[in-house]
C-alpha positions, 0 to 999 in steps of 0.5 A: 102389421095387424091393427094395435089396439089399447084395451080402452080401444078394444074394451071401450072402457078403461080396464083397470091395472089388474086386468092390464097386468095380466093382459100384458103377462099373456101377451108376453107367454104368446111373445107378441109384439105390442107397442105403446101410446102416450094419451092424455084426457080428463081421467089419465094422461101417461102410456097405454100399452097397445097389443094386437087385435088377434091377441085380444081376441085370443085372451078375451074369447069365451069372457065376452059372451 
């Protein structure tokens, strides 16, 4: 299995519930696998979806320049 990666992880700051709504949509178009964590820290505490790193690459390519 390929590392699983939350886009906090991935982005090194929080990315916000736009961004991570439309994250999740195109994880769902390319039907890939993801799971969830429970974290807990001063700014949040609940569940961060978490996808793996190939899709994050595939979304992010081209933005992160």
């Amino acid at each position: 299995m390929e590392e699983m990666l939350s886009l906090f992880d991935y982005l090194g700051h929080a990315a916000g519930t736009e961004l991570g709504r439309r994250v999740a949509m195109f994880a769902k178009k390319k039907k890939s696998p993801h799971s969830i964590r429970f974290v807990t820290n001063v700014k949040y505490t609940g569940e961060v979806m978490l996808y793996e790193k190939a899709l994050l690459d595939n979304y992010f390519k081209g933005i992160k320049a």
